[in-house]
N, C-alpha and C positions, 0 to 999 in steps of 0.2 A: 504494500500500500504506500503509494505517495503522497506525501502532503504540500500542498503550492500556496502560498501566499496570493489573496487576490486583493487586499488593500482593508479597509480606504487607506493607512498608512505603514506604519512599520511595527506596529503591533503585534500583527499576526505572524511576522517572518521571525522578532524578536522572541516569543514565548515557544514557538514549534521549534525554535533552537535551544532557547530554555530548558524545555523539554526534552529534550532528545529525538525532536521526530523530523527534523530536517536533512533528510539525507539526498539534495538533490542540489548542484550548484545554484550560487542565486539568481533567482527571477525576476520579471521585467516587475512586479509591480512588488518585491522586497522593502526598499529602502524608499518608495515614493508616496505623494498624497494623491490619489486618486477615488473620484466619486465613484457612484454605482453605473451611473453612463457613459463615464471615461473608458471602465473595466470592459462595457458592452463597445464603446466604441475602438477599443484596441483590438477585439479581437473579430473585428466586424474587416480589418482592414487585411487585403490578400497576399500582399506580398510586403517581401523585408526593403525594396525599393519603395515603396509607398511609405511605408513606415518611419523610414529615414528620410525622404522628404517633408513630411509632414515635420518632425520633429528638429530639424533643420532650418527650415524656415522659419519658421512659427514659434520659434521659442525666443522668451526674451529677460531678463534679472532682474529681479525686483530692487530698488533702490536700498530699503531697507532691513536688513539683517534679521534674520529669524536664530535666536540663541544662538549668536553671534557668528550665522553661518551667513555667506549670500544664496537668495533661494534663484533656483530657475522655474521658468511656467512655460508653461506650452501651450499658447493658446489655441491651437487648432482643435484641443479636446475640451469638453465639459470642464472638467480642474484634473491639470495633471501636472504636479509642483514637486519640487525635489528642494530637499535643506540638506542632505547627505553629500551629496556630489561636488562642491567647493572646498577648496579647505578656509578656514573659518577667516575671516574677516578680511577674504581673498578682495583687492580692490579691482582686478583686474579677471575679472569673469571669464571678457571675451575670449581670453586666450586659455580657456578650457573647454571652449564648443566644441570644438573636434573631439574632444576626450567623452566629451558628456555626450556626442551624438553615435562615436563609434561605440560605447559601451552600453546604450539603452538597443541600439541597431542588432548587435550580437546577443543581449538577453533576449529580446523579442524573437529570434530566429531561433536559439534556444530552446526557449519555453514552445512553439510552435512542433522544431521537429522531437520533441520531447512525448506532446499529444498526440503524435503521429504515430509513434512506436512506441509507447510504452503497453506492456500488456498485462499489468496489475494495476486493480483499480484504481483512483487519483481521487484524492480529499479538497476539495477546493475551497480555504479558508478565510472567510470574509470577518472584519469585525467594523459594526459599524455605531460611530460617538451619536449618533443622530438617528432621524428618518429613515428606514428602511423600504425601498419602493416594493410591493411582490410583483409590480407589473417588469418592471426591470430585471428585476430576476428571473423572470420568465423569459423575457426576451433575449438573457443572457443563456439559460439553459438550451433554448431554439437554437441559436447562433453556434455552442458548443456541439448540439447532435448531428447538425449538417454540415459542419465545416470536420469533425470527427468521427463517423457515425461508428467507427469500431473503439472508441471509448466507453468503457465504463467509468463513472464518474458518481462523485456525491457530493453539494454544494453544504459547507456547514456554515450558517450563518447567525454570530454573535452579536444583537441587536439592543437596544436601547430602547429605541421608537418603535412602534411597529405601523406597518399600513393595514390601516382598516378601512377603508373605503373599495378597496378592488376585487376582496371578496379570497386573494390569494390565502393556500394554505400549503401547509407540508404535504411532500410524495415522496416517492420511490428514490426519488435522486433531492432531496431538499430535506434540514434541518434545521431547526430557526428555535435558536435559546435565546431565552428573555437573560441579560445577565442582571440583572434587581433581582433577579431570585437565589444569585450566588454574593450576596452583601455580608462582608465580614461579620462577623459576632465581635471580635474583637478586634477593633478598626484601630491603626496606630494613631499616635498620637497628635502626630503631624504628618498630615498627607499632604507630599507635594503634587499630587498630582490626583484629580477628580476619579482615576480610574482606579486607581491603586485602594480602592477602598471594598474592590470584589475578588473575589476569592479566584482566582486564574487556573492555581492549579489544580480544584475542583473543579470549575469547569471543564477543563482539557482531558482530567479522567474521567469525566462523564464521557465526554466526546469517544474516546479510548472505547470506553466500554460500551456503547450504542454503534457505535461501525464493530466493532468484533462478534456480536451479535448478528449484524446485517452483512457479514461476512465470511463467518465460521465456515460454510460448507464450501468456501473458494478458497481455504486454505491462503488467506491472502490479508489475516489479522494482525492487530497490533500487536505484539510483547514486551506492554512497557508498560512499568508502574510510575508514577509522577509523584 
């Protein structure tokens, strides 16, 4: 079983490492801040020429520092923002577009002929601070069957918000955890950070233990305790 990182930031790539369950080089949407329509909009796109153009042109540096990194944006997509990719209070941006355009060009082609060939099934891990669309995920799910149709796949989606207006629920290939229901008992004392206040690694072994379950007779389960 693989596990991929599909955003919205560095979250999901940061705890499957934590964890122990990253065992695939890293992927195009690791280290970046991408929406739910960025995710569908990346992989809506057919080739690794497209890809590089898009992100070539269209990318541009925000003036001001994100925790003392310069950020880049891409405006050709929904939000597709990178604070990793500089090194910190780089004044001179310009002269890392090459680097920043051949290194997302190679992940994307990556992660592509990855979905091509891989023949155990793929965890596709979303965590999302906000709004979770189900109509978007759906049409992220579409976009994966036909551009892969010999993928097996399972989207696990870690949410905050949920959408209730579209009627969307969990299937066969969708998982959708409320994380307020994984809220520390014993919360430290100072949280720096709004997130750090849910229990992660309960989470992830729930997760652990609901694909090995929906896996067992593919012989193609997890062996990890967190």
């Amino acid at each position: 079983m693989k596990f991929i990182s599909i955003g919205q930031g560095c979250l999901p790539a940061f705890y499957l490492r934590k964890f122990g369950l990253h065992d695939v080089e890293t992927q195009f949407f690791d280290w970046i801040v991408a929406s739910q329509k960025t995710v569908t909009e990346v992989f809506s796109i057919g080739s690794e020429t497209d890809l590089k153009q898009a992100i070539e042109t269209d990318t541009e540096f925000e003036d001001e520092l994100f925790e003392g990194h310069k950020a880049f944006r891409c405006t050709r997509f929904d939000l597709l923002r990178s604070v990793h990719d500089l090194p910190p209070n780089g004044d001179r941006p310009d002269l890392f577009r090459h680097f920043f355009v051949d290194k997302y060009t190679r992940r994307y082609t990556r992660l592509m002929e990855l979905l091509q060939s891989v023949t155990e099934p793929v965890v596709f891990v979303m965590i999302i601070k906000a709004y979770h669309s189900h109509e978007e995920t759906e049409r992220l799910m579409t976009i994966l069957e036909t551009r892969f149709p010999s993928l097996r796949y399972h989207m696990y989606v870690f949410v905050e918000e949920e959408d209730t207006t579209t009627g969307g629920t969990e299937s066969d290939h969708l998982t959708i955890v409320r994380i307020k229901e994984f809220e520390l008992i014993n919360k430290p004392s100072v949280i720096q950070w709004y997130l750090n206040q849910y229990d992660w690694a309960r989470m992830f072994q729930n997760m652990i233990s609901i694909l090995n379950v929906k896996y067992t007779h593919t012989h193609a389960g997890v062996s990890k305790t967190i």
